[in-house]
C-alpha positions as CSV (number, residue, x, y, z in Angstrom):
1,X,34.6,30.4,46.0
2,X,33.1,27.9,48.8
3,X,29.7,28.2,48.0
4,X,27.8,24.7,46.8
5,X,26.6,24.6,43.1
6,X,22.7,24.8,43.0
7,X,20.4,22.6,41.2
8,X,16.8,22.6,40.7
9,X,14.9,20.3,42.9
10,X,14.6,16.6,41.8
11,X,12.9,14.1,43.9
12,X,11.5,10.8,41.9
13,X,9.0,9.0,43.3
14,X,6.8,12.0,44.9
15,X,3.4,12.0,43.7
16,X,2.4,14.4,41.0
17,X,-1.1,16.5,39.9
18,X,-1.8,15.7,36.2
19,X,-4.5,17.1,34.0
20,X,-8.3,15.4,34.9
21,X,-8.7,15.2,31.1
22,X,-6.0,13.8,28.7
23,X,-6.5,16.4,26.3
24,X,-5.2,19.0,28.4
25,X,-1.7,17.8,28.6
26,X,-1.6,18.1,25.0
27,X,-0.1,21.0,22.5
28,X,-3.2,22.3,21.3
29,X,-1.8,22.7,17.8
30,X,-1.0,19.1,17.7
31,X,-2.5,17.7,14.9
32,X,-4.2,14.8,17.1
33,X,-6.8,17.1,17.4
34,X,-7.6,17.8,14.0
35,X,-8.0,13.9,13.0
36,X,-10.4,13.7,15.7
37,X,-12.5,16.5,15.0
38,X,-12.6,15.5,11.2
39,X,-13.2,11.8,11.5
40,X,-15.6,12.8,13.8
41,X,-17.8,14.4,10.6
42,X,-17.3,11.9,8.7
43,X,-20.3,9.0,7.5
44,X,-18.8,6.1,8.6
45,X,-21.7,4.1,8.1
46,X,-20.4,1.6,5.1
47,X,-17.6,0.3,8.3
48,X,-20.6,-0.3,10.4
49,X,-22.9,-2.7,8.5
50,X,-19.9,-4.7,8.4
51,X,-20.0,-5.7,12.3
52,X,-23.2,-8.1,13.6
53,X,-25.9,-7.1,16.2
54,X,-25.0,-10.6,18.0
55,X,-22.5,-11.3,20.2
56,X,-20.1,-9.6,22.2
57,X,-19.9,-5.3,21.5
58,X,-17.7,-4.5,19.0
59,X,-14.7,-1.5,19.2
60,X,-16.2,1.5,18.0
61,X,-14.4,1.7,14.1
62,X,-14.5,4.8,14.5
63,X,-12.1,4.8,17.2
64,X,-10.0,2.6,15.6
65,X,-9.8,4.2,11.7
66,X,-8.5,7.3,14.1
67,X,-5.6,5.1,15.6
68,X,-4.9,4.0,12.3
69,X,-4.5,7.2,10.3
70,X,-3.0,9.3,13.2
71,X,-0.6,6.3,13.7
72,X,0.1,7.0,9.7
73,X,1.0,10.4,10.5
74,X,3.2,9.6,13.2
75,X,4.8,6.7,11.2
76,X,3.8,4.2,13.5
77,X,2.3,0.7,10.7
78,X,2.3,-1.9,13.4
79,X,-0.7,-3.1,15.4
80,X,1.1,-4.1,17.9
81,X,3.3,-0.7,18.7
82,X,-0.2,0.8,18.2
83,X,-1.5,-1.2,21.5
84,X,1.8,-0.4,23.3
85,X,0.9,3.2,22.6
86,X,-2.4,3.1,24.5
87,X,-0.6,2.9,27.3
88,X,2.0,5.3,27.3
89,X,1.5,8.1,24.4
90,X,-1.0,10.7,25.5
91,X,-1.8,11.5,22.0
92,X,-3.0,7.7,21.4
93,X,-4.6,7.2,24.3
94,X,-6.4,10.5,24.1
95,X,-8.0,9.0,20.5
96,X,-8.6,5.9,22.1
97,X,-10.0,7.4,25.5
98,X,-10.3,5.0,28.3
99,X,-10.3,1.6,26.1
100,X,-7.4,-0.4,25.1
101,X,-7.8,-2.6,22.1
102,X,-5.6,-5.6,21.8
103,X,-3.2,-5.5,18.5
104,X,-5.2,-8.4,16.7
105,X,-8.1,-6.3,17.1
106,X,-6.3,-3.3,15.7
107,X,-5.1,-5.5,12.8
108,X,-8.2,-7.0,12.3
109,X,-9.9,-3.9,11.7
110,X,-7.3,-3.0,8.7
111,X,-8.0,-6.2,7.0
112,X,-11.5,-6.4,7.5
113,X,-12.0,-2.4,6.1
114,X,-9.5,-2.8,3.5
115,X,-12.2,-2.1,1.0
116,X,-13.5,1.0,2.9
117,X,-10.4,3.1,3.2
118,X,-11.0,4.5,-0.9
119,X,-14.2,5.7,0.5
120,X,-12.4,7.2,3.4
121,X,-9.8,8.7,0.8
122,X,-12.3,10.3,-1.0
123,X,-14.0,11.7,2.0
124,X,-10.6,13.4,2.7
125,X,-10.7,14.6,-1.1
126,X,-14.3,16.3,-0.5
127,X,-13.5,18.1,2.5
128,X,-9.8,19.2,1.3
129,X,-11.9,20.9,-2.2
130,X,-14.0,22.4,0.5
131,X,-11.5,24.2,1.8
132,X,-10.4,25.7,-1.7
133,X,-7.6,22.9,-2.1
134,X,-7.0,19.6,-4.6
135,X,-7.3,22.4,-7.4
136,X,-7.1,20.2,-10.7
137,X,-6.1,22.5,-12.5
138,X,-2.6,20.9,-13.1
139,X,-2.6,17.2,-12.1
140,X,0.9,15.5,-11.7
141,X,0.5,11.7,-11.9
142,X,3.9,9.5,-10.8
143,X,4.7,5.9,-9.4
144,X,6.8,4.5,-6.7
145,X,8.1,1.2,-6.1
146,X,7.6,-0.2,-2.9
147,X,8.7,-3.4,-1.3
148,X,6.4,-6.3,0.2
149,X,6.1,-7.8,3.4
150,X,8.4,-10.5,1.1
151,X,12.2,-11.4,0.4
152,X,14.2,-13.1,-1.7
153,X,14.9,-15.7,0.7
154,X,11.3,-16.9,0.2
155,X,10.9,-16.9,-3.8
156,X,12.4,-19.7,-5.7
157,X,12.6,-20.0,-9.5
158,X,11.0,-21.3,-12.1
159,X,13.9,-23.7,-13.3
160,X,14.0,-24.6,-9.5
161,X,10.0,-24.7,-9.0
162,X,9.9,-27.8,-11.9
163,X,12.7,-29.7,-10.5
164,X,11.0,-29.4,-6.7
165,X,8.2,-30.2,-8.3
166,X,9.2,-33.7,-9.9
167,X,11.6,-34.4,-7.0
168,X,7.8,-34.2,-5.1
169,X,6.0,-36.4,-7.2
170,X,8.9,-38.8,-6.7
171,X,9.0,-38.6,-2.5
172,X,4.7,-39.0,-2.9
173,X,4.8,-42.1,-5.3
174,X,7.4,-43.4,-3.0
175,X,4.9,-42.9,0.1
176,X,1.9,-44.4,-1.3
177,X,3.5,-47.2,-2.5
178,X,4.9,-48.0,0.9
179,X,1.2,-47.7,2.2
180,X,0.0,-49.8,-0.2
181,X,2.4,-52.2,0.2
182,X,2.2,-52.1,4.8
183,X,-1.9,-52.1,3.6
184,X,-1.1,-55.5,1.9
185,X,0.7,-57.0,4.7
186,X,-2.0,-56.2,7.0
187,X,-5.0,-57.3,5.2
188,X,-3.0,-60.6,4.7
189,X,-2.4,-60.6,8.2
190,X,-5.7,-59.4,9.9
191,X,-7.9,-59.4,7.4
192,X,-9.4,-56.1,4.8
193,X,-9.6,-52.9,7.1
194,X,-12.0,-49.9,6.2
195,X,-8.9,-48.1,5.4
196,X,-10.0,-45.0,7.5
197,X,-6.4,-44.6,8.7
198,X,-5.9,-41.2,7.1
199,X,-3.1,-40.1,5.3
200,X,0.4,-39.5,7.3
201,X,1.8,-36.2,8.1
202,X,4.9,-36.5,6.3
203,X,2.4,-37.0,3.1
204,X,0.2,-34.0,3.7
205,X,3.3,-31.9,4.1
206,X,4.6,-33.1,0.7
207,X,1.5,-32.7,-1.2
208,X,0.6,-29.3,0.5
209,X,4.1,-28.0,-0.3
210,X,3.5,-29.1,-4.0
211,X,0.0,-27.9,-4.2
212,X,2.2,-24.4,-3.3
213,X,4.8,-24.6,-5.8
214,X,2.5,-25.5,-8.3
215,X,0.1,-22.6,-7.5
216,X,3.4,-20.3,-7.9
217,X,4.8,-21.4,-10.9
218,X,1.3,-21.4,-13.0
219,X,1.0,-17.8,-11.7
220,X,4.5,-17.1,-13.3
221,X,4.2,-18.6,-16.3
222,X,1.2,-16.5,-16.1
223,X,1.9,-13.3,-15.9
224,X,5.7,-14.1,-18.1
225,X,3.6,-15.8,-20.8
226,X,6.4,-16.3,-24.0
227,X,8.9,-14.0,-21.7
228,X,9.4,-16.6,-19.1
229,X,12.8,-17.8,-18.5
230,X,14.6,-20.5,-15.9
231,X,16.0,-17.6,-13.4
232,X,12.3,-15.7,-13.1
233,X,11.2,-16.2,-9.8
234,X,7.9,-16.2,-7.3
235,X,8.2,-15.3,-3.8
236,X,5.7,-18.2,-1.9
237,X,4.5,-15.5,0.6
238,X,3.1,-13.2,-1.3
239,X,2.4,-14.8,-5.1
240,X,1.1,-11.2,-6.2
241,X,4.4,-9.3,-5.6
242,X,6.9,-8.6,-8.0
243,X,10.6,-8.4,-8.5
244,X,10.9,-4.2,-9.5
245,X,14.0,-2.6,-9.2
246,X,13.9,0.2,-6.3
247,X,14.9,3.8,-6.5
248,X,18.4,2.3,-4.9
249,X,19.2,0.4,-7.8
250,X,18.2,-2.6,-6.0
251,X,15.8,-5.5,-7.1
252,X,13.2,-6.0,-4.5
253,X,9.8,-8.3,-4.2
254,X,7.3,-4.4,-4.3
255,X,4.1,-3.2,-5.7
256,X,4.2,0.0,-7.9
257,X,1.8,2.4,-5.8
258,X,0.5,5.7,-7.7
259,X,-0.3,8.5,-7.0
260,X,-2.6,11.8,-8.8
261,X,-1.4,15.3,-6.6
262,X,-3.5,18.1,-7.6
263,X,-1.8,21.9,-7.7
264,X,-1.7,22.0,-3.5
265,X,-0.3,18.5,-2.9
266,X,-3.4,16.6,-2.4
267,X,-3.7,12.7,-3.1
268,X,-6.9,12.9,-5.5
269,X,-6.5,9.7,-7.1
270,X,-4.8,6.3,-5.9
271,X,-3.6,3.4,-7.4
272,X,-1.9,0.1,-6.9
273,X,-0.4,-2.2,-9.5
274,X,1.9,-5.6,-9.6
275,X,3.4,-4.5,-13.6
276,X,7.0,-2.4,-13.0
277,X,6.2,-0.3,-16.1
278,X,3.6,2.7,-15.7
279,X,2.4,2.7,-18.7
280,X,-0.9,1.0,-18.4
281,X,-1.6,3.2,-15.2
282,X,-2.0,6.6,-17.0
283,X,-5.4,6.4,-18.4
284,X,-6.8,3.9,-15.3
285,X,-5.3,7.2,-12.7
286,X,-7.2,9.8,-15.0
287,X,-10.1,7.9,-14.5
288,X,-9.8,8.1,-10.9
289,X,-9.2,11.5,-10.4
290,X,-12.3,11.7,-12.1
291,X,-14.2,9.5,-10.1
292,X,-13.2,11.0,-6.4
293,X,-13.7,14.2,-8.0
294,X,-16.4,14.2,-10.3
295,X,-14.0,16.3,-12.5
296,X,-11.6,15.6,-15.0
297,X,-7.9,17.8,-15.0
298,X,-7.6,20.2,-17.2
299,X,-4.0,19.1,-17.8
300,X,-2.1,15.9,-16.8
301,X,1.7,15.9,-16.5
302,X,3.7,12.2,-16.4
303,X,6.9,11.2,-17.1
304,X,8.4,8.8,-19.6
305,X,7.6,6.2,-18.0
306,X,3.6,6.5,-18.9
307,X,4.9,7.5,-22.9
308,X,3.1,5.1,-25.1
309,X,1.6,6.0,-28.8
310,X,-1.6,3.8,-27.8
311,X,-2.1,6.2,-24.5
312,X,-1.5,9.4,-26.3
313,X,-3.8,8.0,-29.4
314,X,-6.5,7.6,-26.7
315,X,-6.0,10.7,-24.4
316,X,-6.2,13.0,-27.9
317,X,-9.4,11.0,-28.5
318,X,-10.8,11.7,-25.1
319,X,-10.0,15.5,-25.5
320,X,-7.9,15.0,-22.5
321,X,-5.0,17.8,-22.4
322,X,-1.8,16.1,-20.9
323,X,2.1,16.7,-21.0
324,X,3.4,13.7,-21.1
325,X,7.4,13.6,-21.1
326,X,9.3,11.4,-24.5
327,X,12.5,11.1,-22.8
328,X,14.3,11.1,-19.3
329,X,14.4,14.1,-17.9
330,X,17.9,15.6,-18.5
331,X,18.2,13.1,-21.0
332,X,18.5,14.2,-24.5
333,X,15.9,11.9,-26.5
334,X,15.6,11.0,-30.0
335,X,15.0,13.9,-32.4
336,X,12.4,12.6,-34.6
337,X,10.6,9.5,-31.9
338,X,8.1,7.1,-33.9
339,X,4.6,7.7,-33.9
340,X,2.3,9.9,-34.9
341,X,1.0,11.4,-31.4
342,X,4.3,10.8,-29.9
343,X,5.8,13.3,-32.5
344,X,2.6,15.7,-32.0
345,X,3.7,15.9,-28.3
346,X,7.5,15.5,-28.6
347,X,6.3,19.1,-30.7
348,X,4.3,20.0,-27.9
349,X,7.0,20.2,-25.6
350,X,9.5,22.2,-27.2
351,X,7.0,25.4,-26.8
352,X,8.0,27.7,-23.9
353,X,4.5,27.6,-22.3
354,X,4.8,24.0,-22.3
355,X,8.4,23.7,-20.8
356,X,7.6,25.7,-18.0
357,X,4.1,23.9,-17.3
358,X,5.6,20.2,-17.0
359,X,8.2,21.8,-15.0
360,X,6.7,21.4,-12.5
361,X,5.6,17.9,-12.5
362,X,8.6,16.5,-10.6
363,X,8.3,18.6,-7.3
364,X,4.0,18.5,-7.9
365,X,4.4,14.6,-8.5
366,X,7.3,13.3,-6.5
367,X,6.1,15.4,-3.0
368,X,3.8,13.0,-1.8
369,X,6.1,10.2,-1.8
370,X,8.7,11.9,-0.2
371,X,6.6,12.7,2.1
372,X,5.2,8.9,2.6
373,X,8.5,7.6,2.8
374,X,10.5,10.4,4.6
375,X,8.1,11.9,6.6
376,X,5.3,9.8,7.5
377,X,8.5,6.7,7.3
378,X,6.4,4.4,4.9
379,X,8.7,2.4,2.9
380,X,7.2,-1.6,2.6
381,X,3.7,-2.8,2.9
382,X,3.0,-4.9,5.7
383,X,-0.2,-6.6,4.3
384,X,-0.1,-9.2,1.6
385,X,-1.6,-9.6,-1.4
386,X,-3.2,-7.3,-4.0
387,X,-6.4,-6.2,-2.5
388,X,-5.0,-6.0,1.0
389,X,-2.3,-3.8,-0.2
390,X,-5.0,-2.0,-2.2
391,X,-6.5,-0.7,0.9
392,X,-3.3,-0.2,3.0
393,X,-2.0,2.5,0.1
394,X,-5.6,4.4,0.5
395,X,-5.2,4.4,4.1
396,X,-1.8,5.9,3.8
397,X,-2.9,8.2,1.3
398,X,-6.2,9.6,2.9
399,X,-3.6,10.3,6.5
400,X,-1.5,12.5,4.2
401,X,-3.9,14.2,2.8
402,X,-5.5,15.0,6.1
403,X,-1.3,16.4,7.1
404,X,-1.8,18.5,3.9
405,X,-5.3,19.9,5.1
406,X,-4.1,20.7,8.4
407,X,-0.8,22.5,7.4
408,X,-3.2,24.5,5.3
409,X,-5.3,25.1,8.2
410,X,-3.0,26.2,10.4
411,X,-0.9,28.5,7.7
């Protein structure tokens, strides 16, 4: 009864013996390891003619492509928390050994590569059909909406974007003709001046912001054409972006970002488009799988959302065997849908071998985003603009497919 509780020893402050190599404090299955040996084998040679022989040395990019896609996998997107990492997560200062990049270099590298990161997709494409996976022997092809680094609270409408406009052109003939009038009263008073004075702030900032809304609203009125209405709106900081409604119901500035996932889950095929409807993505996604691969799917499965008589017309044509849904799932359809191809696969789909094949397009098709967005915790782009955003969706892709290669390894 009057003996003291025991603890174990705890004394802060006294000095401690770590590992001589960072590696060696690590779990050895941790996939760190994996990304580094692979992107190790990999030809990055098209990164490197992009950096000068002049000047100062560069980071190695292959170094920092590592920190990106690990930082994928460990849903970390921000330059910034990547450079905080190098000092305090083994796993990302073991990638980055004894250098510590600042974040504008880290982000740099992103923007400047955005073109690169397909190729690096398809390298991750190769090596997974190595292994005997991205079997395309059933491809699922789907679409996500996700948001942009954008809000509402930066778009303005079109009914709003004329009146700014003209309330503009007012405020700018009002300052000129107050400097023509002050330029009168001075060459009356001191004779003609060169008139090298330069235009006044408040002036610049007027036109600039005009030049801006104008930009916006012809882009609009661009991509609404005939459909354009008062309350359709443009977000200034990203003029690419759309308004799509979300998975939540909600309407969001995103980009729809698709996907092509062969049999094992691989990402075979990317793609990234500013148009809510998936439609005009079907044939452009076949074409891609294609491309990474070298060989076309023996059968494509898509939703309702890709349904169009002109895409089936032209997938028949091609010889291109596909399932492609004519209603919602759990949805009852029309009977008798128009079109002839429509009402050839509408056919198609009521035979058993068919119902059980597309069956499995939702878990084949929807897994990689819920991996994306669950797992790996990507749910909005942080670059801007199409091409940027391009390039950031391959990224993501290629680190998930490199997750998928290592599951599969270690299985």
């Amino acid at each position: 009864m009057g003996d003291e509780i025991q603890f174990k020893a705890y004394e802060q402050g006294q000095g401690q013996l770590l590992p001589g190599f960072v590696g060696d404090a690590l779990d050895p299955s941790d996939p760190v390891f994996f990304v580094d040996d692979l992107i190790e084998g990999l030809d990055l040679s098209a990164f490197e003619r992009r950096y000068g022989v002049m000047g100062e040395h560069a980071y190695p990019p292959r170094m920092l492509l590592k920190l990106w896609l690990f930082g994928a996998i460990a849903g970390v997107y921000s330059g910034r928390e990547i450079a905080r990492r190098l000092y305090w997560d083994l796993r990302f200062r073991y990638l980055a050994s004894e250098l510590r990049p600042d974040f504008r270099t880290i982000n740099r590298f992103r923007d400047r590569h955005r073109e690169d990161f397909a190729q690096v997709l398809r390298e991750t494409v190769r090596i997974a059909r190595r292994s005997g996976l991205a079997k395309l022997g059933r491809v699922a092809i789907d679409g996500s909406k996700i948001r942009a680094n954008t809000s509402r609270s930066k778009a303005m409408s079109h009914g709003r974007m004329r009146e700014a406009e003209a309330q503009l052109d007012d405020e700018i003939a009002q300052i000129l003709a107050q400097m023509d009038e002050l330029n009168a009263r001075e060459d009356d008073e001191h004779g003609d001046g060169d008139g090298s004075g330069g235009l006044p702030a408040e002036l610049q900032r007027r036109e600039q912001r005009r030049e801006r809304i104008r930009e916006a609203r012809q882009q609009l009125e661009t991509e609404k054409g005939e459909q354009l209405k008062d309350r359709h709106q443009k977000s200034f900081a990203d003029l690419e972006a759309n308004m799509m409604k979300t998975g939540e119901g909600a309407m969001q500035y995103c980009y729809n970002a698709q996907a092509a996932a062969s049999e094992d889950g691989i990402v075979v095929a990317t793609g990234i488009s500013t148009s809510p409807s998936d439609a005009p993505q079907l044939l452009p996604m076949i074409d891609a799988v294609r491309e990474n691969t070298r060989q076309r799917p023996k059968i494509a499965l898509a939703d309702a959302g890709y349904r169009s008589e002109e895409n089936l017309r032209l997938l028949q044509r091609r010889r291109q065997r596909c399932l492609v849904a004519i209603g919602r799932e759990g949805k009852n359809g029309a009977k008798w849908p128009r079109g002839r191809f429509t009402q050839r696969m509408h056919r198609i789909l009521r035979l058993p071998w068919a119902r059980a094949l597309y069956a499995q397009r939702k878990t084949q098709g929807e897994r990689p985003f819920a991996e994306i967005k669950q797992r790996m915790r990507f749910r909005r782009f942080s670059l801007r603009g199409l091409a940027k955003v391009r390039g950031e969706w391959d990224l993501v892709c290629a680190a998930l497919n490199l997750v998928t290669i290592w599951r599969s390894a270690e299985a």
